[in-house]
C-alpha positions as CSV (number, residue, x, y, z in Angstrom):
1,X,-6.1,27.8,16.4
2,X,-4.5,24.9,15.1
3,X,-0.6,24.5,16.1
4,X,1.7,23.6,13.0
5,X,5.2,21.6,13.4
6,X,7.0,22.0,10.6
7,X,10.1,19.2,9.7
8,X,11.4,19.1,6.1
9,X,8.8,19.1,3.6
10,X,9.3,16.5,1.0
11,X,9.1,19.1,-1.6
12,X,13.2,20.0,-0.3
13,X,13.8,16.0,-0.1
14,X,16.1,14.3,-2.6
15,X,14.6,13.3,-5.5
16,X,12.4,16.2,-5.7
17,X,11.8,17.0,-9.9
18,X,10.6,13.0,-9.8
19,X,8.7,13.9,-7.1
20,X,7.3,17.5,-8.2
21,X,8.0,17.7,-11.8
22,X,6.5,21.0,-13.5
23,X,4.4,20.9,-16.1
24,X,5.1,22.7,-19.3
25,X,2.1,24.9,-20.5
26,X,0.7,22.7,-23.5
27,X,0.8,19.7,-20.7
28,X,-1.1,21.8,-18.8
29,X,-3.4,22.8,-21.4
30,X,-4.0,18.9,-22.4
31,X,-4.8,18.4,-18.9
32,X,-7.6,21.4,-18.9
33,X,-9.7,20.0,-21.6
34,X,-10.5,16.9,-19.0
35,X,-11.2,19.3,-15.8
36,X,-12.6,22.3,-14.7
37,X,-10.6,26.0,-14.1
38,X,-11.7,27.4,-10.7
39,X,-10.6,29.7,-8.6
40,X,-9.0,29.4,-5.0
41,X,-8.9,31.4,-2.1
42,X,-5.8,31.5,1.4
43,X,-7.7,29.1,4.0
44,X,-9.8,26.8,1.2
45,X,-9.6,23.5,2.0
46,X,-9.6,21.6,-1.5
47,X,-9.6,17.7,-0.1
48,X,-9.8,17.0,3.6
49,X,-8.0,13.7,5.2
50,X,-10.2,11.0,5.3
51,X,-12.3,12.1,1.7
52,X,-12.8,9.6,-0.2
53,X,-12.8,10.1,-4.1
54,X,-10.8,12.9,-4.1
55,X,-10.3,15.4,-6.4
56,X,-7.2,15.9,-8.9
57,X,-6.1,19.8,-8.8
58,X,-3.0,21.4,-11.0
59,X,-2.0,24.9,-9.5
60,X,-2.0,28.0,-12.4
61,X,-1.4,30.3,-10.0
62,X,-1.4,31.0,-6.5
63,X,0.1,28.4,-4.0
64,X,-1.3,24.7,-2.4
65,X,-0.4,23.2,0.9
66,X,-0.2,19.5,1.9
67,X,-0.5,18.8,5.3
68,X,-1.1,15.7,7.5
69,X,-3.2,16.3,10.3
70,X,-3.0,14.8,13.6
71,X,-5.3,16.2,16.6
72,X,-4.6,19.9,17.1
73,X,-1.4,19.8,14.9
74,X,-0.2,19.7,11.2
75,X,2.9,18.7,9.8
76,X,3.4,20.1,6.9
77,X,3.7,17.5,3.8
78,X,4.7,19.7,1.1
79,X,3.8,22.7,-1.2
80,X,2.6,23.0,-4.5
81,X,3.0,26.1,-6.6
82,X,2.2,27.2,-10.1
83,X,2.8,24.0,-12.9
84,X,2.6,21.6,-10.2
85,X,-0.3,18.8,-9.2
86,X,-1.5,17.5,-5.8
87,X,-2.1,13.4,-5.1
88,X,-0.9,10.1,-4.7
89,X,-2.0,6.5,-5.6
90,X,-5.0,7.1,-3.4
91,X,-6.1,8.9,-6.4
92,X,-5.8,5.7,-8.0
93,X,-7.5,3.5,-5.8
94,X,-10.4,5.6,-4.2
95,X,-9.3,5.2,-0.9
96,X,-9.4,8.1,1.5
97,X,-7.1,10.8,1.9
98,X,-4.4,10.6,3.9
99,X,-3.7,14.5,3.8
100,X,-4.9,18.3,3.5
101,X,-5.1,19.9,0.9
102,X,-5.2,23.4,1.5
103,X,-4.8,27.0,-0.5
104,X,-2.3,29.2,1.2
105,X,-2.3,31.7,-1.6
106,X,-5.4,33.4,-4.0
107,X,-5.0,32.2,-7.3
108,X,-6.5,29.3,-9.9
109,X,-6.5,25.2,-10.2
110,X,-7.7,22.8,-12.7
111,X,-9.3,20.7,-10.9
112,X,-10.4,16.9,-12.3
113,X,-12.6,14.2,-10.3
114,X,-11.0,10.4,-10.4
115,X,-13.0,9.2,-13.6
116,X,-11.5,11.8,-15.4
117,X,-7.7,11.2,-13.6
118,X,-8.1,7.8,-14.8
119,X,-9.6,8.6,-18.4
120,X,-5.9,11.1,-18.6
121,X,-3.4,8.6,-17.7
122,X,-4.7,5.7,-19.6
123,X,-5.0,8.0,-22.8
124,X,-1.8,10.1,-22.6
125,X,1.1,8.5,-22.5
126,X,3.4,11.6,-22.0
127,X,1.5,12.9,-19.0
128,X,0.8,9.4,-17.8
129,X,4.4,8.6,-16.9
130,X,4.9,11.8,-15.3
131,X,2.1,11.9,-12.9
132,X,2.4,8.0,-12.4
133,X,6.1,8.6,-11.6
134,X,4.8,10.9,-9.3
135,X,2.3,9.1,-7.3
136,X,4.3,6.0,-6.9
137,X,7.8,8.5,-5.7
138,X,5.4,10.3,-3.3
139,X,3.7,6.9,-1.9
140,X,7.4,5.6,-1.3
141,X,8.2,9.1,0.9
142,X,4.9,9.1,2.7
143,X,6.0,5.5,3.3
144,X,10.1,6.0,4.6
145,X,8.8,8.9,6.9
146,X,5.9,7.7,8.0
147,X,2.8,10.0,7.4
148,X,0.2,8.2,7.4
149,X,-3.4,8.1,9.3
150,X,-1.8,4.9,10.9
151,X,0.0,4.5,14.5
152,X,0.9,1.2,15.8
153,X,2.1,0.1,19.3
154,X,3.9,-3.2,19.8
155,X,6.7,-5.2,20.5
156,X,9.1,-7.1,18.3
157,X,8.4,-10.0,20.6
158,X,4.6,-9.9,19.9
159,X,3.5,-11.8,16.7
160,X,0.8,-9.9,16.6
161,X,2.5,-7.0,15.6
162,X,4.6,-8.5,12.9
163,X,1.6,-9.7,11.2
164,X,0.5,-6.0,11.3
165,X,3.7,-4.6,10.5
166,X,3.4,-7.3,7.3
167,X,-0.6,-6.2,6.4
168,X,0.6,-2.1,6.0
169,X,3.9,-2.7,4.7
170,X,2.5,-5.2,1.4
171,X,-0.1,-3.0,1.2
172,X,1.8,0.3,0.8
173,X,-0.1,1.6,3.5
174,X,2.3,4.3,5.3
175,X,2.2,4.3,9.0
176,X,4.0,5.2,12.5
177,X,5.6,2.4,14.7
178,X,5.9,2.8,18.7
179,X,7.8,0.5,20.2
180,X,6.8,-0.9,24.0
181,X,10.5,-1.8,24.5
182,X,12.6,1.3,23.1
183,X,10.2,4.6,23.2
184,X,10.6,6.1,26.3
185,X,6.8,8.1,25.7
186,X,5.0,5.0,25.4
187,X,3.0,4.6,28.7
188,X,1.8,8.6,28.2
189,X,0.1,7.4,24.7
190,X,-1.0,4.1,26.1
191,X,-3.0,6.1,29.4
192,X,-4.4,8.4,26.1
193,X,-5.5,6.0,24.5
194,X,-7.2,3.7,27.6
195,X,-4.7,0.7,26.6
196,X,-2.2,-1.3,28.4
197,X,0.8,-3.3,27.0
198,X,-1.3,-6.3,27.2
199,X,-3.9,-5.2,24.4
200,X,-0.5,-4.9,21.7
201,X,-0.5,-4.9,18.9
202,X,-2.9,-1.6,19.3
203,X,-3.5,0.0,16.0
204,X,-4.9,3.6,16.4
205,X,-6.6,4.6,13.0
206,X,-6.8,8.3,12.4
207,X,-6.0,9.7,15.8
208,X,-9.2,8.3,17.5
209,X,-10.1,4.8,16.6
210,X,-8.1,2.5,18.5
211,X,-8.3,-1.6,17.5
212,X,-6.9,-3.9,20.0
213,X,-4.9,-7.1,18.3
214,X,-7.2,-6.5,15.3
215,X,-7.5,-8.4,12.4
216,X,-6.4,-7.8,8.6
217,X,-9.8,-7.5,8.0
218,X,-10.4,-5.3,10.8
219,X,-7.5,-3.0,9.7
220,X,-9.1,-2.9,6.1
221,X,-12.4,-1.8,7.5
222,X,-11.2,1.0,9.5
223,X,-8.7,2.6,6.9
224,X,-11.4,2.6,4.4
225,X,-9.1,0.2,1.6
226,X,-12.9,-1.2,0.4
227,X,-15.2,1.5,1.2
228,X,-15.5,2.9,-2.7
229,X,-16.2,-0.6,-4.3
230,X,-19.6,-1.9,-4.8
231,X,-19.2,-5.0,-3.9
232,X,-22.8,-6.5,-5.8
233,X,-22.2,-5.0,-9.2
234,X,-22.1,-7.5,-11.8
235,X,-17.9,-7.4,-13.1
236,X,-17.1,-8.5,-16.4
237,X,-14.0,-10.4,-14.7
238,X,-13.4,-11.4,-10.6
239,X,-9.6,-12.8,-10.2
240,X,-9.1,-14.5,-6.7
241,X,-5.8,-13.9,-5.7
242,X,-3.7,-11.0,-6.2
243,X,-0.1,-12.7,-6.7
244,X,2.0,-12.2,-9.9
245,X,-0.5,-13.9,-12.2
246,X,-3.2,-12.1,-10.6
247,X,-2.3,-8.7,-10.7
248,X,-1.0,-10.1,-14.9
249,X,-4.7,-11.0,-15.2
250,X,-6.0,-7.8,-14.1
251,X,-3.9,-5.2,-15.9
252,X,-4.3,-7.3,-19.0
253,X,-8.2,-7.4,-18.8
254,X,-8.5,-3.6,-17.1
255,X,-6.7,-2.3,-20.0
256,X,-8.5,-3.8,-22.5
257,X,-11.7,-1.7,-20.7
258,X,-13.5,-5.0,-19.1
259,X,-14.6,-4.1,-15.7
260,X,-12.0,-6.0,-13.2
261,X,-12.5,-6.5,-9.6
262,X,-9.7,-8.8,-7.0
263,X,-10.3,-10.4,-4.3
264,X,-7.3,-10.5,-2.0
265,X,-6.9,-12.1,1.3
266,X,-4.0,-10.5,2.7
267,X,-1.8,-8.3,0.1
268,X,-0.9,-7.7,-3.4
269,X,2.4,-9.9,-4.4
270,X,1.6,-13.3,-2.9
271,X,4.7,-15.4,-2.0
272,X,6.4,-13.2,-4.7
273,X,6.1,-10.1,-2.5
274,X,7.9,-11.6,0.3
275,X,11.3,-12.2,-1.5
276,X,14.1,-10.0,-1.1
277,X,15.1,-9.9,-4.5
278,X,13.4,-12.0,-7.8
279,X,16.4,-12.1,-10.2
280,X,14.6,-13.9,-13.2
281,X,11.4,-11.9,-13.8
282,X,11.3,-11.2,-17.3
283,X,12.1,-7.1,-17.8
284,X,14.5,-6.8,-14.7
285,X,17.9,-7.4,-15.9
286,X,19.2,-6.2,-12.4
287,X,16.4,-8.1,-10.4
288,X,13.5,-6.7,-8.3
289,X,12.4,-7.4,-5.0
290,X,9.1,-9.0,-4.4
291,X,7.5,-5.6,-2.5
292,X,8.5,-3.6,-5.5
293,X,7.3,-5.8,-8.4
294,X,4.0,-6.5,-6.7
295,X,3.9,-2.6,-6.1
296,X,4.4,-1.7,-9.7
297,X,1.9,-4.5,-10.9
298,X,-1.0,-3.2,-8.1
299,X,0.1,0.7,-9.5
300,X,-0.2,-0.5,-13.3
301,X,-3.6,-2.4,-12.4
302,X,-5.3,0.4,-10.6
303,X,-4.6,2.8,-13.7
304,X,-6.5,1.0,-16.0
305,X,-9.2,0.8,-13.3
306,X,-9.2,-2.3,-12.0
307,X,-10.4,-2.6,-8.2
308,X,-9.0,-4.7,-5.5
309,X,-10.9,-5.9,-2.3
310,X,-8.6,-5.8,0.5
311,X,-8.4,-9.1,3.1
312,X,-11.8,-10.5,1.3
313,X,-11.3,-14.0,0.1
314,X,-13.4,-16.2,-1.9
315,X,-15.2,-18.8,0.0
316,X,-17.6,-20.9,-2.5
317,X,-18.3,-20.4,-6.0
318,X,-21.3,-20.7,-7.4
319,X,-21.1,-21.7,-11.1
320,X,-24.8,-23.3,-11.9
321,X,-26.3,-20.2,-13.5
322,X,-24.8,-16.5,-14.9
323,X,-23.3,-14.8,-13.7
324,X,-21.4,-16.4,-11.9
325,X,-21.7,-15.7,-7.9
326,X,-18.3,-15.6,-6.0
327,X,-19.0,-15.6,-1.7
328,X,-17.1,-13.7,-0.1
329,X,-18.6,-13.8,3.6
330,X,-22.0,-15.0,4.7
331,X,-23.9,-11.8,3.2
332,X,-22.6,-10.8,0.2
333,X,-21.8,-12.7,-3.3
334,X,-20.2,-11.0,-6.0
335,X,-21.7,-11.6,-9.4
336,X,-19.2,-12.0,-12.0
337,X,-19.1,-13.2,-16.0
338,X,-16.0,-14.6,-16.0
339,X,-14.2,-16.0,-12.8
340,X,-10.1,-16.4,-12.9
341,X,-8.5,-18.4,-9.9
342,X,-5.3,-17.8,-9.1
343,X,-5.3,-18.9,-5.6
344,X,-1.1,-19.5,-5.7
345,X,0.5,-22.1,-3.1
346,X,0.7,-22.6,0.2
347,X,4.1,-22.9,2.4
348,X,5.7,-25.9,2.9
349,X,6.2,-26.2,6.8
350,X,8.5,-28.5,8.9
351,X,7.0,-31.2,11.0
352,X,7.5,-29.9,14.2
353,X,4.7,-30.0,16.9
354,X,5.5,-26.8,18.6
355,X,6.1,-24.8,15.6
356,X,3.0,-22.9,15.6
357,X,3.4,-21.2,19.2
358,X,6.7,-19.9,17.1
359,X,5.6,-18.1,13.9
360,X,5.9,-14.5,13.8
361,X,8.4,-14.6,17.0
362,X,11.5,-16.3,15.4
363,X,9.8,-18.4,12.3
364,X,9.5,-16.4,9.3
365,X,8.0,-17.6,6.2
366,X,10.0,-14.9,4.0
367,X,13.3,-12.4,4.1
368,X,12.1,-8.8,3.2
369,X,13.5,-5.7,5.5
370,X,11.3,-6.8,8.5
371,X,12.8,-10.1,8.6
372,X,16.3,-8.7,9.0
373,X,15.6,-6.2,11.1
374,X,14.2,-8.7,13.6
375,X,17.2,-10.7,12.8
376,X,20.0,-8.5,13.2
377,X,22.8,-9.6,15.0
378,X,21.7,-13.1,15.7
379,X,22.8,-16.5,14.1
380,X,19.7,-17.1,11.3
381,X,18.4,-20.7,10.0
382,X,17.5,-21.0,6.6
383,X,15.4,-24.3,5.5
384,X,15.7,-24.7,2.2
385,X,18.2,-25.2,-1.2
386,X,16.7,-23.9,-3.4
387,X,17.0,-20.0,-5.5
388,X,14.0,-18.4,-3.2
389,X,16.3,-20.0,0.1
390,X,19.7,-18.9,-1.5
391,X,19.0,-15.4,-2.1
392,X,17.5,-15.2,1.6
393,X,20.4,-16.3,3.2
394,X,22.3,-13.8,0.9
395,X,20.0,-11.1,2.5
396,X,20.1,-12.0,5.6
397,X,23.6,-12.1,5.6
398,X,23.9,-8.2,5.3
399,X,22.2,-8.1,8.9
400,X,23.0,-11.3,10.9
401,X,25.5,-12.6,12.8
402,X,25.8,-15.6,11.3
403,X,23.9,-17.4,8.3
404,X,23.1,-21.2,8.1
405,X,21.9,-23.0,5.1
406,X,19.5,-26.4,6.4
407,X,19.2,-28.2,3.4
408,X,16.9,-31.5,3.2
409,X,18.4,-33.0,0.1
410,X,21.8,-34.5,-0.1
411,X,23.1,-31.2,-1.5
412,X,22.8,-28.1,-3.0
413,X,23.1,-29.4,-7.0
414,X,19.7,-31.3,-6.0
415,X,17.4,-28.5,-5.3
């Protein structure tokens, strides 16, 4: 029997008819002519965590549970009655379920598979917003209370874990943190889990895979972010890089129906996504910060059906015959009919020998939520005059003791 604990469901969390809007019957009727009516039963399971290309249900009657499983446990996510819809932007993407889905009532769904999802929202504008609206508001919960398949144990003073910390968060994965140096349980999940404090960072990937120090790539692997793209079909576009012109490129071409694929070393959002706030993006009157924008631009991309591989980077192009052959480790080469690069810049670093042994320990290369956190309460550094270093040191002002500017020109009018 499987033990349940039961917080707040995010169906009673602010924000809740964003969140779990209900369908009016003609919507729902709309939505019927692109699935199938079938009936549900108290104990189904409709999608299990950990399924990929899961399925897209609206409840008619009867009553659907969410809940995230963890071992012998549940916590329950949220519940879905009659005019409501299950899913998130895994729906999107393809990537595996992070949750249960579960009948807790008799009664009837509509249920639709992702092709169809997809073939909705990019044809009905009125239902589009709503159940995009949805997905991106329940992603952003999932993310703030952290339930996700994802537990990570580390230490602010490990480098190591920052970089993981920086991996999930860009990539909207949700996940758990356990810190070595504040959670008084640690050593009891560490003797689990057959690790010790000198193995962090320690991801644990759905309650039984544990990775010690991984990499990115690594992390990718395990949470499934590439397993439901074929890497050697032939794409009518590959974009390498998925900063802002990136993630442009790919929206632009997915929704004019050519077959899109990115390849993406780290995250979505390049430099872009580590800024705090981007004040002169076109469309954002009040600004945006760099997490959100590249969020919105990943969200937009994946509705029109573009794919993107996860911590895969181009390596050598091969451009003497068509298609054209992107490689993107020593086995596989992506075949493509058009190649956009936009590869972005690199970071300008100071010329100082022992920098290295540094980064990720008290040298940041952005100032997003992280950053501060890290920083708060200490007297903060920031190298630079120009928008990207003023806005940081407005940020980090909020959290730090004390905020200085280093500038390398003769003033601020010069950068």
């Amino acid at each position: 029997m499987t033990d349940r604990t039961l917080p707040v469901p995010l169906t009673q969390s602010s924000g809740t008819e964003r969140m779990f809007p209900k369908l009016t019957r003609a919507q729902i009727k709309r939505i019927a002519v692109h699935g199938r009516v079938r009936p549900i039963r108290p104990g189904e399971v409709l999608a299990e965590a950990g399924e990929q290309a899961l399925p897209f249900f609206v409840v008619t009657a009867g009553e659907v549970e969410i809940v995230r499983p963890s071992g012998t446990t549940e916590t329950l996510v949220a519940v879905h009655g009659p005019g409501e819809f299950t899913g998130e932007v895994n729906m999107l993407s393809g990537r595996p379920a992070l949750v249960r889905a579960r009948a807790s009532e008799s009664g009837e769904v509509i249920e639709l598979d992702r092709e169809h999802l997809l073939a909705l929202v990019q044809t009905d504008s009125e239902l589009s917003e709503i159940i995009m609206r949805a997905f991106i508001v329940r992603r952003v919960e999932l993310i703030a209370h952290g339930l996700g398949d994802v537990v990570l144990v580390g230490s602010n003073h490990c480098s190591g874990t920052l970089r993981v910390k920086e991996f999930l968060t860009r990539n909207g994965h949700p996940y758990s943190y356990i810190d070595l140096d504040r959670d008084a349980d640690v050593q009891v999940l560490l003797d689990r889990f057959h690790v010790t404090a000198a193995d962090v960072p320690v991801v644990i990937c759905r309650g039984d895979v544990v990775l010690r120090n991984p990499t990115n790539q690594q992390i990718a692997g395990c949470l499934g972010f590439n397993e439901s793209i074929d890497q050697t079909q032939i794409r009518d576009v590959v974009i390498v890089g998925a900063g802002p012109a990136g993630l442009a490129a790919a929206v632009y071409a997915a929704s004019e129906g050519l077959d899109v694929l990115v390849l993406e070393t780290n995250a979505p959002g390049g430099q872009a996504g580590s800024s705090s706030k981007i004040e002169n993006y076109l469309g954002f009157p009040t600004g945006i910060s760099g997490q959100a924008l590249a969020g919105r631009a990943y969200t937009q991309a994946q509705k029109f059906g573009a794919k993107m591989l996860i911590a895969k980077g181009a390596k050598q192009l091969a451009c003497d015959r068509k298609p054209y052959a992107i490689e993107i480790d020593d086995t596989v080469r992506v075949p493509a009919r058009t190649v956009i690069i936009a590869t972005g810049a690199a970071y300008r670093k100071p010329a100082f020998e022992n920098l290295a042994q540094f980064e990720g320990t008290g040298v940041y290369y952005g100032a997003t939520f992280m950053e501060a956190q890290l920083c708060r309460g200490e007297e903060v550094i920031v190298v630079g005059g120009g928008n990207s270093a003023g806005q940081a040191a407005v940020f980090l002002a909020q959290t730090a003791k004390r905020v200085y500017m280093l500038v390398r020109s003769s003033g601020l009018a010069e950068s």
